[in-house]
C-alpha positions as CSV (number, residue, x, y, z in Angstrom):
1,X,11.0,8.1,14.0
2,X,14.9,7.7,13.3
3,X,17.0,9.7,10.7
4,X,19.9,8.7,8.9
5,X,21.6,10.6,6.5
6,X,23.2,8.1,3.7
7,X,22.7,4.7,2.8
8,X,21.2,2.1,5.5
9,X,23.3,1.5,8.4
10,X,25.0,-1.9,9.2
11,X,24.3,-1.5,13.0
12,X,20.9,-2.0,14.7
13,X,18.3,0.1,16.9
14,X,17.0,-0.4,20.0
15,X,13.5,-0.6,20.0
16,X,11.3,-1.5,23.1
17,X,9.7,-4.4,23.2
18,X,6.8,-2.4,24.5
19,X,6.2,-1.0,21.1
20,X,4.6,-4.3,20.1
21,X,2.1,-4.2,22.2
22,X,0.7,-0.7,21.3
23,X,-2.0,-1.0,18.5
24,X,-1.4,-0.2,15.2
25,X,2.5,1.0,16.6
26,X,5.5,1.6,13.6
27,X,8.4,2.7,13.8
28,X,9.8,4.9,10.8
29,X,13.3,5.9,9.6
30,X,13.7,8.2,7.1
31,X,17.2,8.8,5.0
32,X,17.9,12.0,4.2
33,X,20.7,13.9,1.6
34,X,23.3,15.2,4.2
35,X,24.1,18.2,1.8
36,X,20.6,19.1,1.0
37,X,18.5,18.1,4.1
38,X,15.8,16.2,1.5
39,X,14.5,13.2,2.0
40,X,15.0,10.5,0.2
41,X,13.5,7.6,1.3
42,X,11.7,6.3,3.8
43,X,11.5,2.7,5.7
44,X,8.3,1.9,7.9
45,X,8.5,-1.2,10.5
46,X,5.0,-2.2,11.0
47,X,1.2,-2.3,9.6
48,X,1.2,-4.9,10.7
49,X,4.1,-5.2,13.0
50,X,6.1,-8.9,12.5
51,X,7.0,-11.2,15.4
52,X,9.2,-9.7,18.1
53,X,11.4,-13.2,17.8
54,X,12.2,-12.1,14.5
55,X,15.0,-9.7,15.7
56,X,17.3,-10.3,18.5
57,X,17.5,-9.7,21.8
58,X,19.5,-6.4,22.7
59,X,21.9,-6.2,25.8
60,X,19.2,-4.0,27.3
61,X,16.7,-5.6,29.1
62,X,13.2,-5.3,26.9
63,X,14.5,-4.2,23.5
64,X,15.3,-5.3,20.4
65,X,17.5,-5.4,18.0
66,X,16.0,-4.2,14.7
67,X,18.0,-3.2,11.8
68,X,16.6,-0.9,8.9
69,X,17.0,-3.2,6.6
70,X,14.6,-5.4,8.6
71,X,11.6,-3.1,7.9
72,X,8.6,-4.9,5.9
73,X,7.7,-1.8,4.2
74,X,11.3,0.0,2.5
75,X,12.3,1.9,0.2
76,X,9.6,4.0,0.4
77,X,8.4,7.6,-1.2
78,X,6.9,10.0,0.8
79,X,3.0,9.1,-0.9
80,X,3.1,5.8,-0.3
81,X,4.3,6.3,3.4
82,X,1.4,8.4,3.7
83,X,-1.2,5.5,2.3
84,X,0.7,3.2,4.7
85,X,-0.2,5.3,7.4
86,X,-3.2,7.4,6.8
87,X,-5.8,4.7,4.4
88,X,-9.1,5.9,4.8
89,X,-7.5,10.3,3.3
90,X,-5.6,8.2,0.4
91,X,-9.1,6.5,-0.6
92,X,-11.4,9.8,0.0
93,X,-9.9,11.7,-2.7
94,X,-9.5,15.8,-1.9
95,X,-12.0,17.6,0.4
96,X,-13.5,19.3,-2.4
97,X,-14.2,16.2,-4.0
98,X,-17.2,15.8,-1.5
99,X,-18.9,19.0,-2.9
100,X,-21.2,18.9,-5.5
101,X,-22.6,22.1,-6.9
102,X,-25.0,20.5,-9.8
């Protein structure tokens, strides 16, 4: 997970190339108000994770280059992050839902 306060930056981030290779592996950055700590949105690289070759090689032997902007799932609220991430909770409803007292 990488914070950034603001807007997107223009520069990329590292990311190992061993990341791919791990199953069901994202990586997530989440901009936050600098004055008020809160999120505000939140970008997700991954389910499913694209093609290494689609982002350059870094100067760093086995990483790449990956820029926020790149991520396939962005802008993103809190919620849907969550659905993204956790499926099977977002489709079972609360725990109480599971009781049934008739």
């Amino acid at each position: 997970m990488k914070t950034r306060s603001g807007s997107p930056p223009g520069n990329p981030y590292q990311l190992s190339e061993a990341l791919w290779r791990l199953p069901n592996a994202c990586a997530i950055w989440m901009l936050y108000d600098a004055a008020t700590l809160d999120p505000i949105s939140y970008y997700l690289l991954g389910f499913p994770m694209p093609y290494t070759e689609r982002f350059g090689q870094s100067n760093r032997s086995g990483y790449r280059n990956v820029k926020m902007q790149q991520a396939n799932h962005a802008p993103l609220g809190l919620p849907e992050l969550a659905a993204i991430l956790f499926p099977q909770g977002s489709q079972q409803g609360t725990p109480g839902d599971a009781l049934d007292d008739t």
